[in-house]
Backbone as a chain_set.jsonl record, in Angstrom:
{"seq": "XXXXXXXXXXXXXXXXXXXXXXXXXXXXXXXXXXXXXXXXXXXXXXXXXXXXXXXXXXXXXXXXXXXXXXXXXXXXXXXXXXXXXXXXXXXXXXXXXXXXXXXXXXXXXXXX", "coords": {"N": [[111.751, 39.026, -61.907], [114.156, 37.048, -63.532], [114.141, 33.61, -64.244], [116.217, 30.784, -63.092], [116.526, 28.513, -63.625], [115.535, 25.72, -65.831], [112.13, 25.689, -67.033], [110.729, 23.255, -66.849], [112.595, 22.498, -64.582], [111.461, 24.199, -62.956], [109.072, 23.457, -62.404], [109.796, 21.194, -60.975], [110.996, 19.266, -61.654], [111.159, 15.873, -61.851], [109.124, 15.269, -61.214], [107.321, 16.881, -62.404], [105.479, 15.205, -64.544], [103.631, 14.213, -63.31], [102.133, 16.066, -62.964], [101.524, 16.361, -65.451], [99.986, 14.558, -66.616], [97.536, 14.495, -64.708], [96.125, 16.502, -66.063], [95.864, 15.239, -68.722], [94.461, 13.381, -68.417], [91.946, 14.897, -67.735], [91.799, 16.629, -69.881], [91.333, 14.208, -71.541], [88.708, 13.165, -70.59], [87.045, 15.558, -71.461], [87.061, 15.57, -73.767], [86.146, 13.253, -74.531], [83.214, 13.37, -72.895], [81.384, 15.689, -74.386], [81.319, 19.466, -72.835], [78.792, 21.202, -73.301], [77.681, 18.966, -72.315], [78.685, 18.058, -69.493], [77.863, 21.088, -68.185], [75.237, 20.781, -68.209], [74.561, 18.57, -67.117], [75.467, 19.429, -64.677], [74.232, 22.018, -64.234], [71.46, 20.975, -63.724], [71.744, 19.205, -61.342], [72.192, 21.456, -59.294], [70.077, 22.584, -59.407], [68.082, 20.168, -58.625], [69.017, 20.293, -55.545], [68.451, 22.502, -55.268], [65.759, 22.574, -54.978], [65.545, 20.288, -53.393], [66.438, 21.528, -50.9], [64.659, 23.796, -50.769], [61.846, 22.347, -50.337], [62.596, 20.899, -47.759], [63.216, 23.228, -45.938], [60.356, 24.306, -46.329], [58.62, 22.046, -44.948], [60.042, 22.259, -42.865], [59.461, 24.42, -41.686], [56.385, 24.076, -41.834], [55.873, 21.806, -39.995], [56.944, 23.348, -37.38], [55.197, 25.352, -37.503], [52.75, 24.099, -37.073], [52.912, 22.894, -34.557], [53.722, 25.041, -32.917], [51.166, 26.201, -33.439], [49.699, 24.203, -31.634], [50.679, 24.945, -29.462], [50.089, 27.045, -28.645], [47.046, 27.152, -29.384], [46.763, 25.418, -26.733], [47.532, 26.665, -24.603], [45.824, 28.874, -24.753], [43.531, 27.737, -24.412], [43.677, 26.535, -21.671], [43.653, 28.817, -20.049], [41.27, 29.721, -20.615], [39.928, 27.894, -19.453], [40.889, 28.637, -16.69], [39.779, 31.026, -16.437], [37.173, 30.579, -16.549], [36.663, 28.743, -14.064], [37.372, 30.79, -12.361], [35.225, 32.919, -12.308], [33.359, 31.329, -11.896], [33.948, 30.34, -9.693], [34.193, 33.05, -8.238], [31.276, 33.495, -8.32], [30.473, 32.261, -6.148], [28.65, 32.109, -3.396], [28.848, 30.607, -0.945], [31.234, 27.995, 0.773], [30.46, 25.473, 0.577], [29.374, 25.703, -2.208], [31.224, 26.482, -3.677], [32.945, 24.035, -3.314], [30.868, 22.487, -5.036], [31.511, 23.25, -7.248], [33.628, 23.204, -8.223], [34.819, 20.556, -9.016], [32.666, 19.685, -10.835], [33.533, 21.475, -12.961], [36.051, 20.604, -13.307], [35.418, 18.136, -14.452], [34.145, 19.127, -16.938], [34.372, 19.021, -20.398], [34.174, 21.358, -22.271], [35.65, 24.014, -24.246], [36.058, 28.02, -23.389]], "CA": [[112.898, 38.242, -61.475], [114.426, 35.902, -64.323], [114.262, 32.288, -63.82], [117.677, 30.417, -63.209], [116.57, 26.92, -64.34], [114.443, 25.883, -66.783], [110.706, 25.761, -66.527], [110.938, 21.614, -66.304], [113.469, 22.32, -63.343], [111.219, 25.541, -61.737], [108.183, 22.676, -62.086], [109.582, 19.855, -60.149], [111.855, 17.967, -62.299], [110.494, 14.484, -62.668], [107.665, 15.037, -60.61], [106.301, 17.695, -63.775], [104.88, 14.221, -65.284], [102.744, 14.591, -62.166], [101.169, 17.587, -63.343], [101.103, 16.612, -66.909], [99.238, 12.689, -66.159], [95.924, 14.386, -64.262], [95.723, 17.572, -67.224], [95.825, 14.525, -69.946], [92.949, 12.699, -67.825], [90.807, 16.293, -67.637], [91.471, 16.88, -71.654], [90.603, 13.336, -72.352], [87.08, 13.232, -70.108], [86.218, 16.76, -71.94], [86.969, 14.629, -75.836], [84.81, 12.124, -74.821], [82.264, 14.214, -72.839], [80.822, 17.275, -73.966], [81.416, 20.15, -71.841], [77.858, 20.768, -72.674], [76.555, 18.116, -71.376], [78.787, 18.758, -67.871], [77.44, 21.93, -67.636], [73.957, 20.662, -68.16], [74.143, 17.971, -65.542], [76.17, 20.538, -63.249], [73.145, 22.984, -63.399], [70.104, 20.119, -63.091], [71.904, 18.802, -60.123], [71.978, 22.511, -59.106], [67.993, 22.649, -59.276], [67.398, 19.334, -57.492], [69.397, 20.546, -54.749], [67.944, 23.617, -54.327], [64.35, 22.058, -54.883], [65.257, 19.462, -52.479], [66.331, 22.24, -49.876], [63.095, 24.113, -50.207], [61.401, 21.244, -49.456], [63.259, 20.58, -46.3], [62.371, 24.597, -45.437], [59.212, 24.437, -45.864], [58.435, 20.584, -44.201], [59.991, 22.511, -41.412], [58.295, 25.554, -41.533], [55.176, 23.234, -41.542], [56.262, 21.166, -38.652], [57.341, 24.008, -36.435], [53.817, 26.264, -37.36], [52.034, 23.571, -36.449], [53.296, 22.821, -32.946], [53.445, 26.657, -32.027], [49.652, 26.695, -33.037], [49.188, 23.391, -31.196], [51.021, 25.221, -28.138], [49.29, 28.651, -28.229], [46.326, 26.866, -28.774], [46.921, 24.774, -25.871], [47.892, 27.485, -23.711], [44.682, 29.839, -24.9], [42.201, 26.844, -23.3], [44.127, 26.621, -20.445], [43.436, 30.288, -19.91], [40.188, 30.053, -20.699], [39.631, 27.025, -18.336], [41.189, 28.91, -15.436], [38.831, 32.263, -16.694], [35.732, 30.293, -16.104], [36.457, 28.129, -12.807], [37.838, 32.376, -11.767], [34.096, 33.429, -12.93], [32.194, 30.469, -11.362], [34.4, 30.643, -7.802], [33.835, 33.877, -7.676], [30.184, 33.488, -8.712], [29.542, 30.965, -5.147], [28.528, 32.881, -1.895], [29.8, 29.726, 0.542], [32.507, 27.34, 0.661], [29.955, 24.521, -0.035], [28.915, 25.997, -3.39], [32.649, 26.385, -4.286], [32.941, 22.442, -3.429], [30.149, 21.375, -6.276], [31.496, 23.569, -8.761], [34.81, 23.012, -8.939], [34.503, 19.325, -9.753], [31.904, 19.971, -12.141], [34.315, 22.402, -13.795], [37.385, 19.845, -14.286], [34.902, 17.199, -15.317], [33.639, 19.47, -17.86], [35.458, 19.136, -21.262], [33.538, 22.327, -23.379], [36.145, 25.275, -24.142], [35.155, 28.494, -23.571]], "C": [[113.064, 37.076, -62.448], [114.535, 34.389, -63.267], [116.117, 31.676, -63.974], [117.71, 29.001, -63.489], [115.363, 26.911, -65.127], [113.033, 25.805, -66.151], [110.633, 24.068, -65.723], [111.522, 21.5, -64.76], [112.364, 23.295, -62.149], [109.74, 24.264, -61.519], [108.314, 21.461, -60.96], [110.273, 19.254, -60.467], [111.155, 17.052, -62.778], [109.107, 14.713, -62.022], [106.552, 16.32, -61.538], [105.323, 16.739, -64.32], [103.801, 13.985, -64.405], [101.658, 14.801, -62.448], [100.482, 16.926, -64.635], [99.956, 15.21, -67.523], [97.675, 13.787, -65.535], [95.543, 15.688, -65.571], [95.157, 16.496, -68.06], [94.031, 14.079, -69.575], [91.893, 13.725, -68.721], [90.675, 16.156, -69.163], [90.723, 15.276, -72.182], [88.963, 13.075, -71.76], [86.467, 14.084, -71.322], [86.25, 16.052, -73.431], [85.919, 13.531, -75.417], [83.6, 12.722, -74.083], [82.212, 15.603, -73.159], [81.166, 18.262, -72.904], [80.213, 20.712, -71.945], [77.304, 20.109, -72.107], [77.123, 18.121, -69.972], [78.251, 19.649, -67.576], [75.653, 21.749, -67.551], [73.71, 19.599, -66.859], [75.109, 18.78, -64.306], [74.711, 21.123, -62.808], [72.016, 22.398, -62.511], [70.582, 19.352, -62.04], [72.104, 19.961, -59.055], [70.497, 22.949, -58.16], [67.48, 21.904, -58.762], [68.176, 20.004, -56.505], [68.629, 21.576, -54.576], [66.279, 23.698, -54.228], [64.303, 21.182, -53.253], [65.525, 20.798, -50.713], [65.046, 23.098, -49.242], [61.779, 23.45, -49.961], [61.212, 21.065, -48.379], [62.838, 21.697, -45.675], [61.268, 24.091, -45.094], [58.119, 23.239, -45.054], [58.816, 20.917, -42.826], [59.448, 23.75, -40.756], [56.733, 24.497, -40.876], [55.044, 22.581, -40.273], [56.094, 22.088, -37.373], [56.073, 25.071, -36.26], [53.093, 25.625, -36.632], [52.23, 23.065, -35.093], [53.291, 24.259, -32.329], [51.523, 26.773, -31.96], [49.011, 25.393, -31.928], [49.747, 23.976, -29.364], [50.66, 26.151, -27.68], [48.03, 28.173, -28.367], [46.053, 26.105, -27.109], [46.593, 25.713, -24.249], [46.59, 28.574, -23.897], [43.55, 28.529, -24.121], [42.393, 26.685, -22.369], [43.711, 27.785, -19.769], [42.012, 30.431, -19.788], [39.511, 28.673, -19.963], [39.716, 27.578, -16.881], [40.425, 30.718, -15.115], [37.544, 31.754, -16.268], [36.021, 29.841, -14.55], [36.562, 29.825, -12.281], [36.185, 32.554, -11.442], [33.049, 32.529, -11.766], [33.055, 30.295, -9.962], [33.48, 32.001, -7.321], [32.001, 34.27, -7.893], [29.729, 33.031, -7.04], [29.678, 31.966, -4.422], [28.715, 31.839, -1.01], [30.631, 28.768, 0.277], [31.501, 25.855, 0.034], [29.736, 24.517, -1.61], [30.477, 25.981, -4.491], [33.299, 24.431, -4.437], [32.024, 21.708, -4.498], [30.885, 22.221, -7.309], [32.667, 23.078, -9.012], [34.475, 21.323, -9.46], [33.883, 18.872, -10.432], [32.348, 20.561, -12.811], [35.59, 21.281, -14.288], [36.506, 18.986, -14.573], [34.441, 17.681, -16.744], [34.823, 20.131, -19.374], [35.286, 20.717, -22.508], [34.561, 23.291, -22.937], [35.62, 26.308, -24.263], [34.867, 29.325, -24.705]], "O": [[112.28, 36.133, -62.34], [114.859, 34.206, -62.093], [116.971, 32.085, -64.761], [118.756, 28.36, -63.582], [114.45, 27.736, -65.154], [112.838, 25.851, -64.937], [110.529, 23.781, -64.53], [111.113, 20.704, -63.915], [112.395, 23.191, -60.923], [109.358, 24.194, -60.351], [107.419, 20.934, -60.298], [110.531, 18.345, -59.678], [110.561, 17.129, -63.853], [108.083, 14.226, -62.501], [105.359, 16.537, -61.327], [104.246, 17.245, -64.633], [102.868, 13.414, -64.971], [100.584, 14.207, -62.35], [99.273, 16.917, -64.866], [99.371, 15.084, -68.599], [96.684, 13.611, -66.243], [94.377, 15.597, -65.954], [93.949, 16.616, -68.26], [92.953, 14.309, -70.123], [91.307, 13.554, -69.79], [89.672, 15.674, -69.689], [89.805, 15.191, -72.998], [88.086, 12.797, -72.578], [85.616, 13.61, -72.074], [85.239, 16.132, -74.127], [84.99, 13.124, -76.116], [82.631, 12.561, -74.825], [82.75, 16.518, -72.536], [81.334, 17.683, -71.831], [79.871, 21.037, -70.808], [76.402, 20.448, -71.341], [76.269, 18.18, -69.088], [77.821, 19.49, -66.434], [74.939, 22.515, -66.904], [72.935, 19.746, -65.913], [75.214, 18.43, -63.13], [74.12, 20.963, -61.741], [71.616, 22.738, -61.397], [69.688, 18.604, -61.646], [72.197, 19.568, -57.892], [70.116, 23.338, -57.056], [66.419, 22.225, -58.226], [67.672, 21.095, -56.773], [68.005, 21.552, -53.515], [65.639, 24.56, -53.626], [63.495, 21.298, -52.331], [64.817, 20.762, -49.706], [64.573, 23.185, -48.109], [60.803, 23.996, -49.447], [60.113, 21.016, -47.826], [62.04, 21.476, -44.764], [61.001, 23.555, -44.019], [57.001, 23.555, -44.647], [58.364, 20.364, -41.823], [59.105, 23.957, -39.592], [56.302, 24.368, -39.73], [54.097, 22.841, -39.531], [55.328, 21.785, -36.458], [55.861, 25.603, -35.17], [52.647, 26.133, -35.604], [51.137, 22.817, -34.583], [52.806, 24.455, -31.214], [50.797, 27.17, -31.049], [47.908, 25.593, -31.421], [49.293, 23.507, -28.32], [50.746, 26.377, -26.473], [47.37, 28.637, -27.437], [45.048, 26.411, -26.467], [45.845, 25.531, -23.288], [46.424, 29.203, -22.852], [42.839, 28.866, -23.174], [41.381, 26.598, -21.674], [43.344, 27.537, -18.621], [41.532, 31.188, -18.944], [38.287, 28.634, -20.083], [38.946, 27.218, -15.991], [40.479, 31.393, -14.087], [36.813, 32.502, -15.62], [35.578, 30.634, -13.718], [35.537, 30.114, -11.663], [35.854, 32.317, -10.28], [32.21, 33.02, -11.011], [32.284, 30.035, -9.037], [32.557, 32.099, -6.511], [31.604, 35.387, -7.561], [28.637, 33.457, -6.663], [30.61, 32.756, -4.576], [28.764, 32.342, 0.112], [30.773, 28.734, -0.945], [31.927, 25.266, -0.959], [29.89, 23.477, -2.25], [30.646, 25.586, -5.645], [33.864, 23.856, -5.367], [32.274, 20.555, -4.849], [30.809, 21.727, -8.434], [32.813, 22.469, -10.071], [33.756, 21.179, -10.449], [34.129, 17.749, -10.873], [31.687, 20.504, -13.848], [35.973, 21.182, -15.454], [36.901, 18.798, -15.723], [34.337, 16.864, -17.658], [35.612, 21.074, -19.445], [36.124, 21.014, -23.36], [34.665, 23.586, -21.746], [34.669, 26.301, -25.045], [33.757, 29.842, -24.825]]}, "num_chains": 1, "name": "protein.A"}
């Protein structure tokens, strides 16, 4: 489909100088910097970022291992607190004998 005004007119008119004001900027950054050296601090801000993310992973990896083992341990002495008093109830032949142990059993801090 041909154009029916010029390019200047299919751009905008006056507001082309718009366009043609942030290009000038861009070309003049790239004359006074390198576009190696953008692409070199593009990538090494690249590599801290994705250093600093696996970081953050594994700080929470770390975090979150160690509370599961602090909660499965937790929960394995519990178990094995309520395996012995089981063991030593059912060990007593009268209700008196069941009265010294248990309170010798929660005083006693040794897991089993």
């Amino acid at each position: 489909m041909p154009l029916d005004c010029s390019p200047y007119e299919f751009l905008g008119g006056s507001n082309f100088s718009l366009v043609i004001i942030p290009i000038s900027i861009v070309i003049t950054i790239f004359t006074i910097i390198p576009i190696s050296v953008i692409v070199v601090v593009i990538v090494a801000i690249v590599i801290v970022a994705t250093i600093v993310v696996a970081i953050v992973i594994v700080v929470i990896g770390f975090v979150a291992g160690s509370l599961f083992t602090f909660v499965a341990g937790d929960a394995a002495r519990q178990a094995g607190y309520r395996a012995r008093l089981a063991d030593n109830i059912n060990s007593c032949h009268t209700l008196g004998d069941i009265g010294n142990v248990v309170p010798r059993f929660l005083l006693s801090s040794k897991p089993v």
